[in-house]
Structures are given as structure tokens and as C-alpha cells.
The first five atom37 places (N, CA, C, CB, O) and aatype in JSON, in Angstrom:
{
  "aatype": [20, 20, 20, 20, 20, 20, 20, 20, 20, 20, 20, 20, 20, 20, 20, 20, 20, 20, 20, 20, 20, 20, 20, 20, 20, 20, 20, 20, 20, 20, 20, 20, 20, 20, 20, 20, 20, 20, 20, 20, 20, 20, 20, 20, 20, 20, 20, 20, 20, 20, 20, 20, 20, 20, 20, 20, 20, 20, 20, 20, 20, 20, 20, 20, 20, 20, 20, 20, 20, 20, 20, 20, 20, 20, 20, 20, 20, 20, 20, 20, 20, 20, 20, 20, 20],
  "atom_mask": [
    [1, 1, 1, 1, 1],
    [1, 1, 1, 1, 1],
    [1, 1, 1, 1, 1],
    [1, 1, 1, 1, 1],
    [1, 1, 1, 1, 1],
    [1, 1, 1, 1, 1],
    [1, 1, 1, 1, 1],
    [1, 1, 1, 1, 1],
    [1, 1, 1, 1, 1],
    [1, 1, 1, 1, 1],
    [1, 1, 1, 1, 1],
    [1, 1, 1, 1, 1],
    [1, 1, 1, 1, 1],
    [1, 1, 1, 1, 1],
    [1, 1, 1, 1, 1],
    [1, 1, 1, 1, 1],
    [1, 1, 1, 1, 1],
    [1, 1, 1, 1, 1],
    [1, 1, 1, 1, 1],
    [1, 1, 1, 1, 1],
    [1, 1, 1, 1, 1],
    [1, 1, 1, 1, 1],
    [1, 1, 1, 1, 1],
    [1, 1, 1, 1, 1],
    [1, 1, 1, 1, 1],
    [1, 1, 1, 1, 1],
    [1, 1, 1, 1, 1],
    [1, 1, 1, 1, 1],
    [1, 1, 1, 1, 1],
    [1, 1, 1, 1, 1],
    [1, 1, 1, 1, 1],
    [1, 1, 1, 1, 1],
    [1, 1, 1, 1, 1],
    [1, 1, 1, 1, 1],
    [1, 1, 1, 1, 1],
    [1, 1, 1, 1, 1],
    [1, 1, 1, 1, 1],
    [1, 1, 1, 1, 1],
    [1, 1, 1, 1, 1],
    [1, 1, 1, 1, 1],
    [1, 1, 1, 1, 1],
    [1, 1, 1, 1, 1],
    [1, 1, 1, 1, 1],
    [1, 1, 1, 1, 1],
    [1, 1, 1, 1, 1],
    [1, 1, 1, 1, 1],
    [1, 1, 1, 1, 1],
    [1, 1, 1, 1, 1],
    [1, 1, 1, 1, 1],
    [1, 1, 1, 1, 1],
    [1, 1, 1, 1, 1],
    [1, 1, 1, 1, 1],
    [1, 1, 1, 1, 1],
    [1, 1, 1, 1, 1],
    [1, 1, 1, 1, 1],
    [1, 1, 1, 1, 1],
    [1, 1, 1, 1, 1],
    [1, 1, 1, 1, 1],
    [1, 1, 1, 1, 1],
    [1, 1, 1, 1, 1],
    [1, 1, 1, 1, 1],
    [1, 1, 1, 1, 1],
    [1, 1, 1, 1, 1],
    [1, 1, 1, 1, 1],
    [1, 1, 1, 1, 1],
    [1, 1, 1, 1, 1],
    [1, 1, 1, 1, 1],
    [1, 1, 1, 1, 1],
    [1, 1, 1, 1, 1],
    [1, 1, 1, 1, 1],
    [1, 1, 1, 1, 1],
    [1, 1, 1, 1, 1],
    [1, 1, 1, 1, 1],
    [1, 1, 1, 1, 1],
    [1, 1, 1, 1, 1],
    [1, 1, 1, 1, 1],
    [1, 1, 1, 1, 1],
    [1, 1, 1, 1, 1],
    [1, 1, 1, 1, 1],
    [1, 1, 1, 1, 1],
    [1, 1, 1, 1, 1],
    [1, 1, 1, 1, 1],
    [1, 1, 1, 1, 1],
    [1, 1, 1, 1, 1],
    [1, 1, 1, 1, 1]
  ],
  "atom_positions": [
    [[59.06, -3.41, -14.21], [58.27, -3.91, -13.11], [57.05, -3.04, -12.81], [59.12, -4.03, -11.88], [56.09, -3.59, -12.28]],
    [[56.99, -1.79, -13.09], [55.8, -0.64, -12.24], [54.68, -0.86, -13.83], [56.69, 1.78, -11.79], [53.54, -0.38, -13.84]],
    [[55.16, -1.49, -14.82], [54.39, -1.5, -15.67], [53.7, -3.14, -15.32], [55.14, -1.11, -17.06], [52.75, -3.41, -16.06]],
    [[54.02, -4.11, -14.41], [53.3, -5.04, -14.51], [52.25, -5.03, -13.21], [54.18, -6.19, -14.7], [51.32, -5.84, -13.18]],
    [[52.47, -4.07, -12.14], [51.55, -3.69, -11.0], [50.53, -2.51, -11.64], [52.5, -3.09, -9.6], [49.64, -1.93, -11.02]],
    [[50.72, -2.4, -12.39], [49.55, -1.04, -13.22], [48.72, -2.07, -13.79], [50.29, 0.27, -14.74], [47.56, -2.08, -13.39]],
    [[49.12, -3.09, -14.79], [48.31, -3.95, -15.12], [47.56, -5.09, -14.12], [48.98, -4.44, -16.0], [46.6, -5.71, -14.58]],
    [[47.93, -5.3, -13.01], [47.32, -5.98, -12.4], [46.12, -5.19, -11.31], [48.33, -6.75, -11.89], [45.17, -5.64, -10.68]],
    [[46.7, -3.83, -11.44], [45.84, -2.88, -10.49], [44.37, -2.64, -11.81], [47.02, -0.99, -9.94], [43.29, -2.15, -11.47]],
    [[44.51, -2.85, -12.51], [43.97, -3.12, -14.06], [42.72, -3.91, -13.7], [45.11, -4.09, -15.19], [41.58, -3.51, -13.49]],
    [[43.16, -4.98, -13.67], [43.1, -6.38, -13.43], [41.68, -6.19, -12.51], [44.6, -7.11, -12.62], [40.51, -6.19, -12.87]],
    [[42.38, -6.03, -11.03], [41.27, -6.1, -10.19], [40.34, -5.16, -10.1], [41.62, -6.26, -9.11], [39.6, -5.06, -9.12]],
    [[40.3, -4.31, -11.21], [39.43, -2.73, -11.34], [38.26, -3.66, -12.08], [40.32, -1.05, -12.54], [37.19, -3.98, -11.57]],
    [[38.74, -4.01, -13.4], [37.87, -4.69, -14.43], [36.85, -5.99, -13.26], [39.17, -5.56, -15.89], [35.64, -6.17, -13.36]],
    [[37.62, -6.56, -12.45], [36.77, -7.93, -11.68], [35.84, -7.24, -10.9], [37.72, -9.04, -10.58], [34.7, -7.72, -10.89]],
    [[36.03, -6.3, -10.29], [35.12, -5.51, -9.75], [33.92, -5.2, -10.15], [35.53, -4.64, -9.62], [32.8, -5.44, -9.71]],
    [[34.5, -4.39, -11.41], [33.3, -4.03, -12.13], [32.83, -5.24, -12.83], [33.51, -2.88, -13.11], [32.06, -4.88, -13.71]],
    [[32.94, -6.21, -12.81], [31.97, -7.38, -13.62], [31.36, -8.09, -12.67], [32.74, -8.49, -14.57], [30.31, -8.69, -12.9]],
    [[32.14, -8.1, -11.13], [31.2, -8.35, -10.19], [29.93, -7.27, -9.88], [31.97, -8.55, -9.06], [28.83, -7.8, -9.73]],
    [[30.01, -5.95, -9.78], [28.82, -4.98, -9.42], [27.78, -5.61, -10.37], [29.11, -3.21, -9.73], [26.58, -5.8, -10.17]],
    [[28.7, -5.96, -11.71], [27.2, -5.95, -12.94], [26.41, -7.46, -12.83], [27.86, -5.79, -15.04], [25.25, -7.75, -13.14]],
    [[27.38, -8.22, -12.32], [26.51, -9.64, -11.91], [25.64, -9.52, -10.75], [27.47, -10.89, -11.54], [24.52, -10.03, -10.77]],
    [[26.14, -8.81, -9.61], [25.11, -8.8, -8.51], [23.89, -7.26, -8.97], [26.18, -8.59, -6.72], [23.16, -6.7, -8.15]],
    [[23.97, -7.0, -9.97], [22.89, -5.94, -10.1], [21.7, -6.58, -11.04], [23.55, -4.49, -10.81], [20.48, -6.46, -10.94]],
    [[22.61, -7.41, -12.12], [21.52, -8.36, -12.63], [20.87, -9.72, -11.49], [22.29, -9.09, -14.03], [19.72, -10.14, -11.6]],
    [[21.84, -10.24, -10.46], [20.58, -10.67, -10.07], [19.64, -10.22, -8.99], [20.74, -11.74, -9.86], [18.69, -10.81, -8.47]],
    [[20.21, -8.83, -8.76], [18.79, -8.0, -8.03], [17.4, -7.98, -8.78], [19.11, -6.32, -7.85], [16.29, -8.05, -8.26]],
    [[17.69, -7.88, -10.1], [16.66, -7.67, -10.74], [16.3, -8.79, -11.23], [16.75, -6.79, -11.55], [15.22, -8.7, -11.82]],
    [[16.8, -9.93, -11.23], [16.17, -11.17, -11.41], [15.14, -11.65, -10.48], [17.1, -12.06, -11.46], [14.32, -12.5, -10.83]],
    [[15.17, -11.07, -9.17], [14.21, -11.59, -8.08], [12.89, -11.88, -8.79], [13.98, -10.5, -6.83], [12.43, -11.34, -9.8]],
    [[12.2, -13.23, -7.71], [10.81, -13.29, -8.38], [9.97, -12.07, -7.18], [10.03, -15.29, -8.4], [10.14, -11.62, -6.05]],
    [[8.79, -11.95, -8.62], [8.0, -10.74, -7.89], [7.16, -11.31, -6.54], [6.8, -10.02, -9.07], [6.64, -12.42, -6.52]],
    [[7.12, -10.51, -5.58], [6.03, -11.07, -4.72], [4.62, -11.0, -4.91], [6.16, -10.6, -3.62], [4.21, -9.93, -5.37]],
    [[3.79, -11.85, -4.66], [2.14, -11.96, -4.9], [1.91, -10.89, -4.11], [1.24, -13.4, -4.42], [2.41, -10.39, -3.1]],
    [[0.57, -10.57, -5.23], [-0.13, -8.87, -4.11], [-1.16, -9.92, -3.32], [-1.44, -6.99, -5.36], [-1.46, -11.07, -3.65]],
    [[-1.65, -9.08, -2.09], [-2.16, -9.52, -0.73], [-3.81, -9.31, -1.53], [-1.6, -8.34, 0.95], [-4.05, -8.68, -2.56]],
    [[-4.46, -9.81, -0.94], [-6.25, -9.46, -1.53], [-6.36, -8.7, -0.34], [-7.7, -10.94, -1.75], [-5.69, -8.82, 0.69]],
    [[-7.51, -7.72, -0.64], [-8.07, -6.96, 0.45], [-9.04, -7.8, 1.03], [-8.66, -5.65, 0.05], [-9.78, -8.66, 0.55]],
    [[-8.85, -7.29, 2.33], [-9.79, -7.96, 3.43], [-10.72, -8.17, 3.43], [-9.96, -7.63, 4.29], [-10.7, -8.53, 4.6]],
    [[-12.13, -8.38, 3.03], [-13.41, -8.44, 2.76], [-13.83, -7.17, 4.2], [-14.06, -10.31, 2.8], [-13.23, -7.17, 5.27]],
    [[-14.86, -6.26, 3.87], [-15.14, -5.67, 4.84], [-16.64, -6.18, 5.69], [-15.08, -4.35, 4.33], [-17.63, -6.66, 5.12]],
    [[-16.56, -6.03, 6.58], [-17.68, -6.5, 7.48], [-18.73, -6.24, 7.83], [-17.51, -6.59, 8.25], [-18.77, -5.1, 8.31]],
    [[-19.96, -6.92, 7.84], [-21.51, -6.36, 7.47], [-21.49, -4.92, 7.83], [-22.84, -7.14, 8.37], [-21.77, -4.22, 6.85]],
    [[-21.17, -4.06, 9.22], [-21.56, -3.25, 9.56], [-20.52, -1.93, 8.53], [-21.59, -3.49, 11.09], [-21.01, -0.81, 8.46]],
    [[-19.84, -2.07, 8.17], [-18.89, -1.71, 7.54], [-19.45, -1.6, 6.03], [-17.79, -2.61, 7.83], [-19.08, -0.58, 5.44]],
    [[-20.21, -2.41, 5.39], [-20.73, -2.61, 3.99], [-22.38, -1.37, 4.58], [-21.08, -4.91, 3.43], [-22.73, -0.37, 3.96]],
    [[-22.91, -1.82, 5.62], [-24.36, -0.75, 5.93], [-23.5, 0.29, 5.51], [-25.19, -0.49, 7.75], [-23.7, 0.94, 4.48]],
    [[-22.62, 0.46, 6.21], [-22.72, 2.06, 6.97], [-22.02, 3.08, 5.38], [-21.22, 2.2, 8.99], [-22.23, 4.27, 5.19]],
    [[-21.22, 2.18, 4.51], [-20.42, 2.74, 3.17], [-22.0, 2.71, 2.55], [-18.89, 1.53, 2.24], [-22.48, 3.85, 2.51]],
    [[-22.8, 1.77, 2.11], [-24.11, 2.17, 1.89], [-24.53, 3.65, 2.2], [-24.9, 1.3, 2.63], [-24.58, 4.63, 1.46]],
    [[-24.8, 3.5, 3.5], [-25.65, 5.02, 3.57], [-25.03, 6.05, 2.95], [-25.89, 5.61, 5.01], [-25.49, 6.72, 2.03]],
    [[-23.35, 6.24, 3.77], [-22.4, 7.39, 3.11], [-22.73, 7.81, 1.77], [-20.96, 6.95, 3.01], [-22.58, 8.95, 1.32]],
    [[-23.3, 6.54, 1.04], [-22.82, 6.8, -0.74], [-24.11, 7.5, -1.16], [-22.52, 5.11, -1.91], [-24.28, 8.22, -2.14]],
    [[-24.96, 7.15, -0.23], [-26.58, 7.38, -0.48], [-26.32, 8.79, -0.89], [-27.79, 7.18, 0.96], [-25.34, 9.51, -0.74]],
    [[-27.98, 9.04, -1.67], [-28.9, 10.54, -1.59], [-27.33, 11.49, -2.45], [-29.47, 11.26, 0.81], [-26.95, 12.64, -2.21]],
    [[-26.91, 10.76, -3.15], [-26.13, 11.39, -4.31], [-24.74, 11.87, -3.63], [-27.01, 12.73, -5.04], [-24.0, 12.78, -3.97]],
    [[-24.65, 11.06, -2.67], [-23.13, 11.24, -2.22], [-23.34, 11.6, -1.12], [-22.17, 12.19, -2.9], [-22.7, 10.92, -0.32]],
    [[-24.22, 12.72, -0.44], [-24.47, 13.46, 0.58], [-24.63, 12.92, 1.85], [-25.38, 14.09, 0.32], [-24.74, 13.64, 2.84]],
    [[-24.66, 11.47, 1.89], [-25.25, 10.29, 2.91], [-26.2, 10.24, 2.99], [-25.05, 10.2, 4.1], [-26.93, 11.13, 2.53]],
    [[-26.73, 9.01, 3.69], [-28.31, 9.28, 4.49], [-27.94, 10.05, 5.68], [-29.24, 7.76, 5.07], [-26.81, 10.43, 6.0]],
    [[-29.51, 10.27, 6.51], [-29.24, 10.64, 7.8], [-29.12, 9.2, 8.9], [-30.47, 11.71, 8.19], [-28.37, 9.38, 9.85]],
    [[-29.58, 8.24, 8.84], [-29.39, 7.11, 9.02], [-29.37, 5.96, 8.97], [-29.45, 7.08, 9.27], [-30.36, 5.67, 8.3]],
    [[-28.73, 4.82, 9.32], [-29.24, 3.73, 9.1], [-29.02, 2.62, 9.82], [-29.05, 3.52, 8.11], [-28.2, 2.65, 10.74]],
    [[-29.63, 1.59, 9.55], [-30.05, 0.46, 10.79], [-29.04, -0.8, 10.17], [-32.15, -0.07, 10.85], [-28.84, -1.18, 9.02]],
    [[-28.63, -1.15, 11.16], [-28.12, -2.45, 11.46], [-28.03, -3.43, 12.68], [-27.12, -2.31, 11.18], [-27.66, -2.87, 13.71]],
    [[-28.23, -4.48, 12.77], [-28.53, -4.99, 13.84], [-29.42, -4.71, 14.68], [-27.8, -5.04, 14.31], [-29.19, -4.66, 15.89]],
    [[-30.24, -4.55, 14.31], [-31.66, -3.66, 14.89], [-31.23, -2.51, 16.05], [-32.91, -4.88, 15.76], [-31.91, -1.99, 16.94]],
    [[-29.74, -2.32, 15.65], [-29.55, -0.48, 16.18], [-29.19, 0.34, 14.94], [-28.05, -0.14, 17.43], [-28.43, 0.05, 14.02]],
    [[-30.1, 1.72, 15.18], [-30.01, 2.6, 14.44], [-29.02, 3.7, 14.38], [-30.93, 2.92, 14.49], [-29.26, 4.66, 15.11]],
    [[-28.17, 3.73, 13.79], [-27.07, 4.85, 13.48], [-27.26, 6.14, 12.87], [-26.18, 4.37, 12.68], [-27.42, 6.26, 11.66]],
    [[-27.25, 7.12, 13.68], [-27.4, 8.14, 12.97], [-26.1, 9.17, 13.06], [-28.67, 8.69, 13.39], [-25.17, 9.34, 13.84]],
    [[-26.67, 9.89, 11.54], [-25.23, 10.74, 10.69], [-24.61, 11.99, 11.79], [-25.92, 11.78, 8.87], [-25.54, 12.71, 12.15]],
    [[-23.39, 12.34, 12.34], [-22.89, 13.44, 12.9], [-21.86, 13.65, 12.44], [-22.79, 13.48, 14.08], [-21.28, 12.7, 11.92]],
    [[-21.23, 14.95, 12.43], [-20.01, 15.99, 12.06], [-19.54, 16.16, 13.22], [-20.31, 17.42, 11.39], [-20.05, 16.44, 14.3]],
    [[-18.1, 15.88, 12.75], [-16.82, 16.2, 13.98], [-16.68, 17.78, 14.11], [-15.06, 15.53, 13.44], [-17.51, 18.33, 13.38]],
    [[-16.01, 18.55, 14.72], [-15.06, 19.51, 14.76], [-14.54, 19.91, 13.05], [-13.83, 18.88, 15.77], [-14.63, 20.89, 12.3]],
    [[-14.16, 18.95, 13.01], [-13.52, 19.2, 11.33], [-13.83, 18.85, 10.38], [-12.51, 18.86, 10.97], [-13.16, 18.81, 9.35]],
    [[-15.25, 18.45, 10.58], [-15.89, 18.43, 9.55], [-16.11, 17.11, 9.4], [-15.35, 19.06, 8.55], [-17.11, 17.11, 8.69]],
    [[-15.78, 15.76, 9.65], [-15.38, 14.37, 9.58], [-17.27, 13.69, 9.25], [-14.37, 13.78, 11.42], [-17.85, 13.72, 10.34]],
    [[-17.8, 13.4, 8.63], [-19.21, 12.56, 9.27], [-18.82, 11.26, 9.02], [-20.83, 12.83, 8.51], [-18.37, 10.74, 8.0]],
    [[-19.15, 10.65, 10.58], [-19.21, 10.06, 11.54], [-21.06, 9.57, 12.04], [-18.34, 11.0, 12.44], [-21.92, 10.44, 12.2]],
    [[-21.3, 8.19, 12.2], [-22.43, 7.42, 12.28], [-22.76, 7.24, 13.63], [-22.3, 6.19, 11.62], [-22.49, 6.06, 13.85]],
    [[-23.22, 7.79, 14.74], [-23.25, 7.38, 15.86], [-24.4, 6.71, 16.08], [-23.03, 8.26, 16.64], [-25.36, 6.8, 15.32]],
    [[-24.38, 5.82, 17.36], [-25.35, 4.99, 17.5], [-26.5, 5.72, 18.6], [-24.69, 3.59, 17.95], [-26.09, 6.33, 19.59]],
    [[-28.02, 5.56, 18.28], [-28.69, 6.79, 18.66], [-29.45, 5.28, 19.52], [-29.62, 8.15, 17.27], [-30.4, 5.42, 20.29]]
  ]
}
């Protein structure tokens, strides 16, 4: 008899493990999700990466949009930052 509860303790070891391996294959079956597009950025947002890139990286000192003029300033830590003059 202790030899037919060893085999059945057997039994439900092996179902186990063929269940882990079915639910691991269909983890990885998932379909992939679509990547998101980036946001388009917004006129003042397209000026102002303009100037930054200007004069060989260094920025401009300013520039105009919306017929207000922005000019270049440094934070505390160094940050430049476009304020409106």
C-alpha cells in the first residue's frame, strides 16, 4: 500500500509541473502591445529647442515668438532657461 501513495504523490508532482510549464508558455505567448507615438511638440516648444541648438550648441541669446522675445538665463545650477524679457 505505501508503495501506491508514493506513486500517486508522484503523480500530482509531475501535473504540477506540466501545469507551471503551460502557464509559462502562455505568458509568453501574449500579444505585444503597440508603442505610443510621441506627442508632437508645440510651436513655442519647436522656437525655443531651435535657439538651444543654435551657435554650435551654445544657444542663442534669444529668441522671438509670438511677437514676445525670450531671452537666455542660468539657474543656480547651472539649468539655461528662456525667460520672457
Amino acid at each position: 500500500m505505501p508503495g501506491k501513495v508514493r506513486s500517486k504523490k508522484r503523480q500530482s508532482k509531475q501535473r504540477q509541473t506540466k501545469q507551471r510549464l503551460r502557464q509559462s508558455k502562455q505568458r509568453q505567448s501574449k500579444p505585444k502591445k503597440r508603442q505610443t507615438r510621441k506627442k508632437k511638440m508645440n510651436k513655442y516648444m519647436i522656437a525655443k529647442e531651435k535657439a538651444r541648438k543654435s551657435n554650435n550648441g551654445r544657444g542663442a541669446e534669444s529668441f522671438v515668438y509670438n511677437g514676445i522675445t525670450y531671452k537666455r538665463a542660468e539657474t543656480k545650477t547651472g539649468m539655461v532657461i528662456y525667460k520672457r524679457s
